[in-house]
Structures are given as structure tokens and as C-alpha cells.
C-alpha positions as CSV (number, residue, x, y, z in Angstrom):
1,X,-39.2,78.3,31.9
2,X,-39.3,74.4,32.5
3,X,-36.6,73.0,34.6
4,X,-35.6,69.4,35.2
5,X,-35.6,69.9,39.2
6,X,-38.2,69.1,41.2
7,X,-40.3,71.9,42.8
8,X,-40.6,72.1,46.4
9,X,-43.0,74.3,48.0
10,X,-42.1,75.1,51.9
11,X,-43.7,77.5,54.5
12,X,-41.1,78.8,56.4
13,X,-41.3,79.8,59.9
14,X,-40.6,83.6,60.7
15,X,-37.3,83.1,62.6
16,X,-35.9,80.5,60.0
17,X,-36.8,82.9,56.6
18,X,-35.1,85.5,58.4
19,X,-32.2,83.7,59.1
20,X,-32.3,82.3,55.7
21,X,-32.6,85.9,54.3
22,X,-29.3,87.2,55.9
23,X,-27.1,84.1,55.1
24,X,-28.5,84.3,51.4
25,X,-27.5,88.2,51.4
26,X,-24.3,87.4,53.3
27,X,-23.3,84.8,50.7
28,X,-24.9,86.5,47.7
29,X,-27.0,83.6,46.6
30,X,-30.6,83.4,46.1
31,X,-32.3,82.2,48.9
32,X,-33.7,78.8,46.7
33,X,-30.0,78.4,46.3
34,X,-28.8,78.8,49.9
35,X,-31.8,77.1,51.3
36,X,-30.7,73.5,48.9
37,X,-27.1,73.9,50.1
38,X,-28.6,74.0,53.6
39,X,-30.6,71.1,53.0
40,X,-27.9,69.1,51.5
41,X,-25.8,69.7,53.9
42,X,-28.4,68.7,56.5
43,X,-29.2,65.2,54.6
44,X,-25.9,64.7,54.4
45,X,-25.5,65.1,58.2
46,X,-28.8,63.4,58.5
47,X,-27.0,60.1,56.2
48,X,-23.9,60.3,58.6
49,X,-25.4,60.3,61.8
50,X,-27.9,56.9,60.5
51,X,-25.0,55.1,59.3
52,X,-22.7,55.4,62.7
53,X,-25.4,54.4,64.7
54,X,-25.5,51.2,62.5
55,X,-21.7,50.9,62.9
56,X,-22.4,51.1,67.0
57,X,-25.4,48.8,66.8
58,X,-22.7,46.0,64.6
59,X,-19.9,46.8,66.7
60,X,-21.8,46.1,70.3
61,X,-23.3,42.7,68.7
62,X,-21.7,39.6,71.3
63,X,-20.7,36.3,70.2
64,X,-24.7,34.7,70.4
65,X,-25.5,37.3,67.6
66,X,-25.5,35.9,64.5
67,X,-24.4,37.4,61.5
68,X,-25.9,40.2,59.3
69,X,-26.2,39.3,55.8
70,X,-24.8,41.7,53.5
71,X,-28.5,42.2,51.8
72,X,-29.9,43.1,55.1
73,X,-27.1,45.8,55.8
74,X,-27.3,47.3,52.6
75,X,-31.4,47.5,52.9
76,X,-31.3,49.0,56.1
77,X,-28.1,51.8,54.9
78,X,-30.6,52.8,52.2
């Protein structure tokens, strides 16, 4: 059946299937399922983490740094 998702294909290390087995069986979820909630939880982390260590990079700027134009802030968040 055709699906408008994109198809990933992973190979899994032993210890990470397994552990994605039992969290799949203990939420009773396929294991495709649990293993994109995973991932957009980790990509969301992933986002978080980037953008605060922009903030800290803006925030420790002195008085001799010049300014960040709004383009260039934006180009480097995405």
C-alpha cells in the first residue's frame, strides 16, 4: 500500500533493537511507531540543545561585537 511518508531503512544495533522491542511491547505500539516517537523526541532535544547554545554564544558577545543581523540568526537557527 503506498504511503505519503518517507521510508527509512536503519540497521539497528543488537542492544538498541532490544531495547526498542520491550518499550514497543510495554507501550503496545509497533516498533516503526515507537522508534519515530523516539526519534522526534530526540530531534527535538537535538533542536533545543543547538538553539541554547546560540542563546549563550549572543549572550556572552562584549561591547566590541557587533551586531547579528536578523538574516544571519535565522540562517544559522535553521
Amino acid at each position: 500500500m503506498p504511503t505519503s511518508k518517507q521510508r527509512l531503512n536503519l540497521t539497528l544495533p543488537k542492544r538498541l533493537a532490544v531495547f526498542l522491542k520491550k518499550v514497543s511491547l510495554r507501550d503496545e505500539v509497533p516498533q516503526a511507531t515507537k522508534a519515530v516517537q523516539l526519534l522526534e523526541r530526540a530531534l527535538e532535544w537535538e533542536e533545543g540543545e543547538f538553539k541554547q547554545s546560540f542563546v549563550d554564544k549572543v549572550k556572552h558577545r562584549t561591547k566590541r561585537d557587533k551586531l547579528i543581523s536578523a538574516k544571519k540568526v535565522l540562517s544559522d537557527l535553521w
